[in-house]
C-alpha positions in Angstrom: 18.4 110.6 64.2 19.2 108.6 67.3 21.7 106.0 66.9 19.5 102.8 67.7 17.2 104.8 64.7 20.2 104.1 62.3 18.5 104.1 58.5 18.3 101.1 57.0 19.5 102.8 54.1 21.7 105.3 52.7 22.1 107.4 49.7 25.3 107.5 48.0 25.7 110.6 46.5 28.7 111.9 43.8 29.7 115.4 43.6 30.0 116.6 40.1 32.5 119.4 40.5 34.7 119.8 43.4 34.5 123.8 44.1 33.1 125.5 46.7 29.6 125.2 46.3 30.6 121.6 45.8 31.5 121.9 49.6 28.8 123.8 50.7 26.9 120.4 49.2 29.1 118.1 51.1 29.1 120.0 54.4 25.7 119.3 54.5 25.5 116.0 53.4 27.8 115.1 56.0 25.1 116.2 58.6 22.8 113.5 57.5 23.1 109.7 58.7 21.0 108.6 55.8 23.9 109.7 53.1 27.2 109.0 52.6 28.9 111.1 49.6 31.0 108.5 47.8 32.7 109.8 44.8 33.8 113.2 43.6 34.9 114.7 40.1 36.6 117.7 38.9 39.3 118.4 35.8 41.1 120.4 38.2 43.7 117.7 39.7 45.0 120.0 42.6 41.1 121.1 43.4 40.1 117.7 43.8 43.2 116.5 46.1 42.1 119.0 48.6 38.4 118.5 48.1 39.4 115.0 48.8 41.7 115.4 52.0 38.8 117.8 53.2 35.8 115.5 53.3 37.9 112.1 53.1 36.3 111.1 49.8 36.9 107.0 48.8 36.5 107.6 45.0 37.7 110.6 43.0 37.7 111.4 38.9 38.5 114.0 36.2 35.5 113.3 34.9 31.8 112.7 35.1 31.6 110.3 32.9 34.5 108.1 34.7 32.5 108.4 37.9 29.0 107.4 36.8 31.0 104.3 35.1 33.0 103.3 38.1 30.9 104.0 41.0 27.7 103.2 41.9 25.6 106.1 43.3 21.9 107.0 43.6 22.5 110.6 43.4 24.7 113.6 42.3 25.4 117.1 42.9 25.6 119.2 39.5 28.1 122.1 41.0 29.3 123.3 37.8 29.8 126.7 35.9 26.7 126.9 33.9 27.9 125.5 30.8 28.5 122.2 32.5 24.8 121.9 34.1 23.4 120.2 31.1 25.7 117.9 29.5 26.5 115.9 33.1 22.6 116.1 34.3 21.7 114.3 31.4 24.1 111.8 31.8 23.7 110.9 34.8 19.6 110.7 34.4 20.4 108.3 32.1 22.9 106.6 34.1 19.2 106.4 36.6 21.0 108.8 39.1 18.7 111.4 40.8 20.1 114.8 40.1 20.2 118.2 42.0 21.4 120.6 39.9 22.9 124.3 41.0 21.2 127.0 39.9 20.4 128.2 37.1 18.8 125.2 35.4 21.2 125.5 32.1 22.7 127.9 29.8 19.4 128.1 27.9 15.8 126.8 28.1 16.4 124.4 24.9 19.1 122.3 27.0 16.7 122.5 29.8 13.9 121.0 28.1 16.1 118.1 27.2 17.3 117.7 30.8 13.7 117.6 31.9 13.0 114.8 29.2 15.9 112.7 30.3 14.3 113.0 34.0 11.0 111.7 32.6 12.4 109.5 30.3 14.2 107.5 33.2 11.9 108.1 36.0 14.3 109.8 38.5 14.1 113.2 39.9 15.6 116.4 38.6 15.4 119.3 41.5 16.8 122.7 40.9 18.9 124.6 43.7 16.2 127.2 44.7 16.8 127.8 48.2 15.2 130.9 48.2 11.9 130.0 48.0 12.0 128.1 51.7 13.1 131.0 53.2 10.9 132.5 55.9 9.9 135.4 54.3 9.2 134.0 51.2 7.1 131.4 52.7 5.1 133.9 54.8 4.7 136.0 51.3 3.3 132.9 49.9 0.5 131.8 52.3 -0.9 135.7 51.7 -1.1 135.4 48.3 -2.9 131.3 49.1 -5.1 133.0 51.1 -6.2 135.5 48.4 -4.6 138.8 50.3 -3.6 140.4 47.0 -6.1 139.4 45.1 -5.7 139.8 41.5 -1.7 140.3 41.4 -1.1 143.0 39.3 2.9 143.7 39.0 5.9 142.4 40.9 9.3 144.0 41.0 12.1 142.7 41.9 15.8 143.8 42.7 19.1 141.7 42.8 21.7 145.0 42.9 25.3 145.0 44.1 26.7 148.5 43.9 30.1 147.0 43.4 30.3 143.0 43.7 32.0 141.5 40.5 33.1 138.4 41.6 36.5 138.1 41.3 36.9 134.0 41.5 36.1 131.3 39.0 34.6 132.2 35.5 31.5 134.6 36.3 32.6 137.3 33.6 32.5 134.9 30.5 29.7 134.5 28.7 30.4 131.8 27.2 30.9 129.6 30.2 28.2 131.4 31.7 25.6 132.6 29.5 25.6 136.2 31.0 26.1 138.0 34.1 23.9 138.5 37.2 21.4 138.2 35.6 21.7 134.4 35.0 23.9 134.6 38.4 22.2 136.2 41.4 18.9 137.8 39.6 17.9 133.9 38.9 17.4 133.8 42.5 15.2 136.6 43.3 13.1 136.0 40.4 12.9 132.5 40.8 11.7 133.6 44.7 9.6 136.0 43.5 8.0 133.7 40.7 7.5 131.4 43.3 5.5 133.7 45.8 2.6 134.7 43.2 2.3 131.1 42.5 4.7 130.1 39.4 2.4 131.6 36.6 3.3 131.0 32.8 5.4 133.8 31.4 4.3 134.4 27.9 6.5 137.3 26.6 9.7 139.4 27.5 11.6 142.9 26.7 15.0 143.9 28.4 18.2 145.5 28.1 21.9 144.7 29.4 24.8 147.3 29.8 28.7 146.7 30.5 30.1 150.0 31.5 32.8 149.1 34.6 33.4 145.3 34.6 35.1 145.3 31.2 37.7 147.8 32.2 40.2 148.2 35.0 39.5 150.1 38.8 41.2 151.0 41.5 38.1 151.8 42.9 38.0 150.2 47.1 35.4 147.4 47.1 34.6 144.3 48.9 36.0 142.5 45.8 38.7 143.7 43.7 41.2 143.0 40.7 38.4 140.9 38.6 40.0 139.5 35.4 38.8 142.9 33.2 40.2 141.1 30.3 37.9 138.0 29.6 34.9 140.0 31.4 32.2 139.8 28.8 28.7 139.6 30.6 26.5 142.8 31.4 27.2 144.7 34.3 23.4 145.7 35.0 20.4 144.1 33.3 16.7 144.8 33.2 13.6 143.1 32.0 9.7 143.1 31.6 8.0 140.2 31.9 4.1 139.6 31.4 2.5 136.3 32.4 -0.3 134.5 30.7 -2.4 135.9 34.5 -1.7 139.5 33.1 0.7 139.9 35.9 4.0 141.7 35.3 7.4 140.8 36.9 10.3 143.8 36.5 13.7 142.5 37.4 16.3 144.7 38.1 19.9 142.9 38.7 23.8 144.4 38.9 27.0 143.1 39.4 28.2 146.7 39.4 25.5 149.7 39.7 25.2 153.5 41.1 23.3 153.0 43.8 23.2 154.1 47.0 23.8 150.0 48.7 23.3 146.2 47.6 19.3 145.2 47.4 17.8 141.5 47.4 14.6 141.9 47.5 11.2 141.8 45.9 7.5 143.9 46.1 4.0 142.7 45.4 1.4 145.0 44.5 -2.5 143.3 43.9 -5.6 144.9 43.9 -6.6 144.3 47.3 -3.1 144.3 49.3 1.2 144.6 48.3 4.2 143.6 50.4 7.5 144.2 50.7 9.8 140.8 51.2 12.8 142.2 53.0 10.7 143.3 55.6 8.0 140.7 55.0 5.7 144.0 55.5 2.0 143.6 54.4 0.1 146.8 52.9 -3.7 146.9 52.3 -6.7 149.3 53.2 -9.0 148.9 56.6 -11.3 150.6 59.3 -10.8 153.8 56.4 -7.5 153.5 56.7 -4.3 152.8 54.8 -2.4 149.5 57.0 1.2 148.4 57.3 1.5 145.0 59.0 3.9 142.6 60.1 3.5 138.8 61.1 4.0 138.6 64.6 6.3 135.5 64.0 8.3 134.5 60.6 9.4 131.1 60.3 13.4 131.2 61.0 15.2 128.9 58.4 18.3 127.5 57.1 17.8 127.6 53.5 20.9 126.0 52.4 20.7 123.0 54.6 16.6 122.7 54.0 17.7 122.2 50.4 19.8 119.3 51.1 17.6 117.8 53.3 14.4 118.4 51.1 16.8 116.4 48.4 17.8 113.8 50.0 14.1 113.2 51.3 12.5 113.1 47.6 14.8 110.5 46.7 14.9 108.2 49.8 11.3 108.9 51.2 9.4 109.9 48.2 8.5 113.5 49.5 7.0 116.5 47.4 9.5 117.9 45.7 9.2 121.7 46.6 11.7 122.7 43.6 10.7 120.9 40.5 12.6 121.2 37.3 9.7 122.3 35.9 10.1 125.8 38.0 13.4 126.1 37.1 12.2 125.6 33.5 10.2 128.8 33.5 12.7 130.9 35.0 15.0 129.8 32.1 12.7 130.9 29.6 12.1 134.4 31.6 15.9 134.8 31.7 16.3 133.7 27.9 13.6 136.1 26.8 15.4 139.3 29.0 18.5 138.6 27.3 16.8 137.9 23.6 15.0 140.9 24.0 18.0 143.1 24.6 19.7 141.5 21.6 17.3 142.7 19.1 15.8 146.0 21.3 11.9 144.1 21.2 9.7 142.6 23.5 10.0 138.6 22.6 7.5 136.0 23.2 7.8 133.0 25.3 6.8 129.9 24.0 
């Protein structure tokens, strides 16, 4: 935006955690002339001094509740472990503050049908961090299945594997902070991308199972990321799940922190009656001329997921645009995520409600 274009206003925006994800947010918010990030909060007093120094932050708190008291602001950043999502979205929806809240939506489905309410309730906007689903790939994955290239979409699978990637930082190995492990963590994303691609279709029942065979025990095996707390580390190691949708569609999710495989995979394949596709190579498959076709888009759209998702934020609540991640989505893949991990509990397939 050109400086004689200088927006008549701006949002003020209050980070709600002060970690680094918190500073991913800010680093981006910083880009934009239309927002100006005004308050910060974290219980960690030493976190929050540097996060302040950093990004030069007027107003900072221990707490949320302080902040949305003290400080007015339009919007916040939710950059919390998971069991800090609900609690401080709700709040501040009820405070009238637009949220955008990190990934996954909650710690369960039953705190993010409250959070949902709350938005409705008060008329603001809840929008999930899904920044997967603008993605190039994804997006070219998605106009296929729009134009009916699959047709009927018959089974999904989906991979989120690290052969060796336990993080090793902040409180990723305790359930109860948590919820589980990469599952909830880094196999939200993929599914939530995947979901996204064959059109967001109502899941209606779930079966899984979780293992933790190497996270809950010391290595001294060489790795990217090393000397996790072994102690606390109570979340699964590898999960898997089954889940059918009310189209008859299945999704199969597949996600590690630690696995024996042969390297890390992010990816996801679509298989339909009339075509499939692979996402990491954004590879099309289907049958012409007699024959059996691999094809690639001569062009995929290049983007910079993390700063689109900023930017799409800060757009639904200044200009009123489409919001492309609706709570609503991330509502779904909380109740796909619940039933995997219900379903490994008591070794049945669970329905969704």
């Amino acid at each position: 935006m050109a400086k004689q274009d200088a927006p008549k206003k701006k949002l003020r925006v209050g980070l709600i955690g002060a970690g680094g994800i918190a500073g991913t947010h800010t680093d981006n918010y910083k880009k934009f002339e239309d927002v100006e990030v005004v308050a910060a909060c974290d219980v960690s007093e030493a976190g929050l001094q540097r996060f302040k120094d950093k990004y030069a932050i007027p107003n900072t708190f221990k707490t949320w509740q302080e902040m949305l008291k003290n400080v007015e602001v339009d919007a916040v950043s939710v950059c919390t472990p998971n069991y800090l999502h609900y609690q401080p979205t709700v709040d501040a929806l009820n405070a009238g503050v637009h949220v955008l809240c990190e990934k996954p939506l909650a710690m369960n489905a039953t705190e993010g049908a409250k959070m949902l309410a709350a938005a409705k309730k008060n008329k603001k906007h809840l929008v999930i961090g899904f920044q997967h689903r603008f993605e190039g790939r994804t997006q070219v994955l998605r106009k296929a299945v729009l134009d009916g290239f699959f047709g009927k979409i018959l089974y999904v699978r989906v991979q989120a594997m690290r052969r060796r990637g336990i993080p090793n930082w902040g409180v990723f190995g305790r359930k109860d902070l948590q919820g589980g492990g990469p599952l909830i963590d880094i196999g939200v994303h993929a599914l939530e991308m995947a979901h996204f691609t064959i059109g967001s279709p109502e899941p209606v029942a779930a079966s899984g199972q979780t293992w933790t065979y190497l996270g809950n025990k010391p290595s001294d095996i060489a790795s990217n990321w090393r000397n996790w707390d072994w102690k606390t580390y109570t979340v699964e190691d590898l999960a898997v799940g089954m889940i059918r949708m009310k189209t008859g569609a299945i999704i199969h999710l597949e996600s590690s922190f630690a696995a024996h495989i042969e390297k890390d995979l992010w990816t996801f394949q679509i298989m339909g009656e009339k075509g499939g596709a692979s996402w990491d190579s954004a590879s099309l498959y289907h049958d012409d001329a007699g024959l059996m076709l691999n094809s690639q888009p001569g062009f995929v759209p290049k983007v910079e997921i993390f700063p689109y998702k900023m930017r799409h934020f800060v757009d639904v609540c200044l200009y009123g645009r489409k919001c492309e991640a609706p709570a609503e989505h991330g509502l779904m893949v909380q109740k796909m995520l619940d039933g995997i991990y219900a379903s490994a509990a008591s070794g049945r397939e669970v329905k969704i409600k």
